[in-house]
C-alpha positions in Angstrom: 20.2 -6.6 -10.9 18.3 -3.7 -9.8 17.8 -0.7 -12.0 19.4 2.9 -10.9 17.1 4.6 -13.6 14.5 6.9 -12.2 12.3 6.5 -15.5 9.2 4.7 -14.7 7.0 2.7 -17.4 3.5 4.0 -17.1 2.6 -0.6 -15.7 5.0 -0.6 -13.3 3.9 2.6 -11.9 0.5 0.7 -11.4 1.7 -2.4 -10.7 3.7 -0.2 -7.6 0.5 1.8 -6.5 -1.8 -1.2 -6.5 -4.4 1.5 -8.6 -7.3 -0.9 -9.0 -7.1 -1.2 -4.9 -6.3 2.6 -4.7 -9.1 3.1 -6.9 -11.7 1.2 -4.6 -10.2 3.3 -1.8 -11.2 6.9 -3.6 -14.3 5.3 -4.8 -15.4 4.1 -0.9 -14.3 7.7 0.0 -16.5 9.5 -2.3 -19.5 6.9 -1.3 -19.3 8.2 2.2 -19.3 11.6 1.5 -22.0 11.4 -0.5 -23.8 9.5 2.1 -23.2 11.9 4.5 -24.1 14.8 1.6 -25.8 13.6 -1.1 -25.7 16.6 -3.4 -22.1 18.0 -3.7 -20.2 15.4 -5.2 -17.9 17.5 -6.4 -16.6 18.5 -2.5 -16.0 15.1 -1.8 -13.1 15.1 -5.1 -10.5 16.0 -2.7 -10.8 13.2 -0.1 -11.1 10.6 -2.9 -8.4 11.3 -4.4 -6.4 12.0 -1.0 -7.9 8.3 -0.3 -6.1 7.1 -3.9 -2.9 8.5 -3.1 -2.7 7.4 0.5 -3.6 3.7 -0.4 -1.2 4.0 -3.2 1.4 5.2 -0.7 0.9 2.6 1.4 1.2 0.2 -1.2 4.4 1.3 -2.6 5.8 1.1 1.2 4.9 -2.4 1.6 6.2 -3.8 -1.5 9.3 -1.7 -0.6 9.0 -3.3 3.1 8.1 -6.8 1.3 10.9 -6.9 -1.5 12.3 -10.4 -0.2 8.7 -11.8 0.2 7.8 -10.9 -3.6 11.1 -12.6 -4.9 10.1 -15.9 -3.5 6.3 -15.9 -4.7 5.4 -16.5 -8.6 2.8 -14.6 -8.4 4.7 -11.4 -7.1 8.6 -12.0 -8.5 7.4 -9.8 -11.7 6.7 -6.8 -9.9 9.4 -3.7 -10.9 11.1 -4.0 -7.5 12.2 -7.6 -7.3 11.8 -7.9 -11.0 15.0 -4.9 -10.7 13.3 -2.6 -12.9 13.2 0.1 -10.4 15.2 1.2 -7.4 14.4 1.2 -3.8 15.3 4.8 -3.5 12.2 5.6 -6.6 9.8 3.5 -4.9 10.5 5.3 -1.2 10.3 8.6 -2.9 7.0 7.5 -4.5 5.8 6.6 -1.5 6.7 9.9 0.3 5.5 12.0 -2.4 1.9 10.2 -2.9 1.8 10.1 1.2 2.1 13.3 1.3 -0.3 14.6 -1.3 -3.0 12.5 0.7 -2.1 14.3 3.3 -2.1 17.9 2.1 -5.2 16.9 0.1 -7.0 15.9 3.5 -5.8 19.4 5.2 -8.2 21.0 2.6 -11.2 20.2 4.7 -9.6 21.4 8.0 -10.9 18.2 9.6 -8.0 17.2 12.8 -10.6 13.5 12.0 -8.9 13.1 8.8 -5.2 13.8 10.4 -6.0 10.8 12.5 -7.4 8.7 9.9 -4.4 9.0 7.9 -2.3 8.1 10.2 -4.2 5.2 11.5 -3.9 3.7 7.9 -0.2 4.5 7.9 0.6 2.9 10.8 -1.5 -0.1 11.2 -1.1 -1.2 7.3 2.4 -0.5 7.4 4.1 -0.5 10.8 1.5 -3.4 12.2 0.3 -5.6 10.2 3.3 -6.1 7.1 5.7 -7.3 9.4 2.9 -9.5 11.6 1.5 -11.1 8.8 4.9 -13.0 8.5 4.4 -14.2 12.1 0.9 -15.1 12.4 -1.9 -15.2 9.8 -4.2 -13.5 12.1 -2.5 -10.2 11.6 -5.0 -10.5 8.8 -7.9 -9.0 11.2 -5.5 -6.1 11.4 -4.9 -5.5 8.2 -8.6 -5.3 6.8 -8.9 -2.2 9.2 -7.7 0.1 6.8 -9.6 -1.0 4.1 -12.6 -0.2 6.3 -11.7 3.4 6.7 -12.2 5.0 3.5 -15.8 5.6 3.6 -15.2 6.8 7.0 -12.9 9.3 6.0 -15.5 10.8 3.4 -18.4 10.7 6.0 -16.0 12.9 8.2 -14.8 15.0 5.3 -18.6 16.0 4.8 -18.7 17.0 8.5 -19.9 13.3 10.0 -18.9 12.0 13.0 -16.9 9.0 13.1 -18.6 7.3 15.7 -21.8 8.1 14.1 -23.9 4.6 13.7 -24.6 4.3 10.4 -20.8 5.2 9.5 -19.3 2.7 12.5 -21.9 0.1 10.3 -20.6 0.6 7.0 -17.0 0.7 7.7 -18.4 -2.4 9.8 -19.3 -4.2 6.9 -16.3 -3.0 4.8 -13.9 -4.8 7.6 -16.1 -8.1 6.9 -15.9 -8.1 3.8 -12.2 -8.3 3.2 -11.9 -11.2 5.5 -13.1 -13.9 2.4 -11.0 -12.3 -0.2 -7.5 -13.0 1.5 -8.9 -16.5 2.6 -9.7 -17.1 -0.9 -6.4 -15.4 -1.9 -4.5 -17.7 -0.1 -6.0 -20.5 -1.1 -5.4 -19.9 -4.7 -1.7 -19.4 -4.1 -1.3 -21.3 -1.1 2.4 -22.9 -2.7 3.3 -19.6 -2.7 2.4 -18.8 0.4 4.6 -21.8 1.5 7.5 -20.6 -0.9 7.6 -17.4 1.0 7.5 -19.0 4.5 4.1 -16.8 5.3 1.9 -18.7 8.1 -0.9 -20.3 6.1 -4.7 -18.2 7.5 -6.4 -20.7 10.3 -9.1 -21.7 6.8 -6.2 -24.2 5.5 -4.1 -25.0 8.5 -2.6 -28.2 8.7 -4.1 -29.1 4.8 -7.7 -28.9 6.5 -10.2 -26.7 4.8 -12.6 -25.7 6.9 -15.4 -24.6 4.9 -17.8 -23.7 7.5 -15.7 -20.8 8.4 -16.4 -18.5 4.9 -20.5 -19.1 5.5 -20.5 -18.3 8.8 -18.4 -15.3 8.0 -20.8 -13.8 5.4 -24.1 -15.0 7.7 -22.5 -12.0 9.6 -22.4 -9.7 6.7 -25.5 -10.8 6.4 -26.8 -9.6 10.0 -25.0 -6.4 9.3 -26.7 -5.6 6.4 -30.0 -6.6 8.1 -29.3 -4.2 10.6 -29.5 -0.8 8.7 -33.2 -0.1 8.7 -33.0 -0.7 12.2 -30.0 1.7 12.6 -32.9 4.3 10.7 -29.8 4.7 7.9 -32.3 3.4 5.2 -35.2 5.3 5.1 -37.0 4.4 1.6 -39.0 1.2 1.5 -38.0 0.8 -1.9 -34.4 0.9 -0.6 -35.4 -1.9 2.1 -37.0 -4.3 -0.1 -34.2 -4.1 -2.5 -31.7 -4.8 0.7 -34.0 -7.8 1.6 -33.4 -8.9 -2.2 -29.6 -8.4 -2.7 -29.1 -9.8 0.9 -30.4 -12.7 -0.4 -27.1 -13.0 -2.7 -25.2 -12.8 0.0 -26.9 -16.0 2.0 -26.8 -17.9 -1.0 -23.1 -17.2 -1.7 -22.5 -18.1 2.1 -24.1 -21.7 1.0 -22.4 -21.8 -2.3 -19.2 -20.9 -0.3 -19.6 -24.3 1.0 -19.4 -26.0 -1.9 -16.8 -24.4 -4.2 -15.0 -20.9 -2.5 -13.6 -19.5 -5.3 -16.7 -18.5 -7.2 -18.0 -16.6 -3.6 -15.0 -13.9 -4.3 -17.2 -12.6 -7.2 -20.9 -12.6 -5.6 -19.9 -10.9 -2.3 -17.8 -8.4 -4.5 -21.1 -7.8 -6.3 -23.1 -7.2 -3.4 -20.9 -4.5 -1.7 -21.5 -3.2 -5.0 -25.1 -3.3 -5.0 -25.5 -2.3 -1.1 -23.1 1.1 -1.9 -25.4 1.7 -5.1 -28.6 0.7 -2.5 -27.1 2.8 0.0 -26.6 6.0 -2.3 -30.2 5.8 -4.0 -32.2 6.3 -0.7 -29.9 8.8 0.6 -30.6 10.8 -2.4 -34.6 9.4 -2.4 -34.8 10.3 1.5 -32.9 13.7 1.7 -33.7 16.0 -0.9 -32.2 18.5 1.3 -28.9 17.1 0.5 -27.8 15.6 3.9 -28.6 13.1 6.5 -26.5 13.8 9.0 
């Protein structure tokens, strides 16, 4: 039975806005801006937290969008929609309201870049790929485009261009990188992927895991990474030997992958963390003048 009460408890409220996700999203905004302007941190509040309530928007859509989906699925039936503790008319008016705080939030930098990245997220995450992704598994590839955008939307927000290099790199490498984490998602809760009649991803089609396709997947990380001294976006050795060294992670977690998956969630997570912190140090090292663009 599903609740008419507009009163929220403070876990649903997160459970609906996805914050840890939301959170990476403000966090990867705030990393591009300072990338782009390495000392004025404090402009780039504003788009990260535009970039929190837009993913959190989006997320309260899609579980609105997914309400049948998350009754089927035990790891999803709890959440306050299909669990009935709140009402679809709440979580749409959530949705408009954090949507458009992103959006007036964005308008503060007077950016028409930032118009268009929201709506890109908008409409591929929730007009594209949350009603593909319960025809084909590869809708995947469209999905993990938002994700990439964040740090894009910062870069712009500190006057970058979006088709500058060193940005198309990142948000390059921020695409890759959410392609292993659904893989590994699904396999985890693969029965529940079933449950929910969702096509199983093209890793464990037909009850065949195949392995090779996570390494091969991070080897191109890996050549990403590898690429930004070239691309001149790293400019202090120190920076360049400790890419050499974290890269290193990353090619033993494409072996490891190999082996056992699940662990690999947790080293390439820790090098995107350690290539952002990389990234940030020599912009601040290599521009004292507080910007690189």
């Amino acid at each position: 039975m599903q609740s008419n009460s507009w009163l929220l408890r403070p876990l649903d409220l997160a459970v609906l806005t996805r914050w840890q996700v939301s959170l990476m999203a403000g966090g990867a905004t705030l990393f591009g801006f300072c990338l782009a302007a390495p000392g004025h941190p404090l402009a780039a509040l504003p788009a990260a937290l535009g970039s929190f309530f837009l993913c959190a928007g989006c997320s309260a859509l899609n579980q609105l969008q997914e309400q049948d989906l998350d009754s089927l699925m035990h790891r999803t039936m709890a959440r306050p929609l299909p669990g009935g503790r709140v009402s679809r008319s709440f979580t749409l008016f959530l949705a408009m309201a954090l949507l458009l705080g992103s959006l007036a939030l964005y308008s503060l930098y007077g950016n028409p870049t930032l118009l268009i990245l929201f709506l890109s997220v908008l409409v591929i995450y929730n007009l594209l790929y949350t009603p593909l992704k319960r025809v084909t598994p590869m809708a995947l590839l469209l999905g993990a485009i938002p994700g990439s955008l964040p740090p894009m939307v910062g870069w712009c927000a500190a006057g970058g261009h979006f088709l500058h290099p060193a940005m198309l790199a990142v948000s390059g490498l921020f695409f890759l990188w959410q392609v292993p984490h659904f893989w590994l998602l699904a396999d985890r809760y693969r029965d529940d992927f079933a449950r929910a009649g969702l096509p199983a991803p093209p890793l464990f089609a037909q009850g065949r895991r195949l392995a090779w396709l996570l390494p091969l997947w991070l080897a191109a990380m890996t050549t990403l990474a590898l690429a930004f001294p070239a691309l001149a976006v790293m400019e202090n050795a120190y920076a360049k030997w400790g890419l050499v060294a974290i890269t290193a992670t990353l090619v033993y977690a494409s072996f490891r992958c190999a082996i056992r998956p699940r662990p690999c969630a947790h080293l390439v997570t820790l090098f995107m963390l350690a290539f952002m912190a990389l990234l940030l140090a020599d912009a601040f090292l290599a521009s004292p003048s507080g910007n690189l663009l």
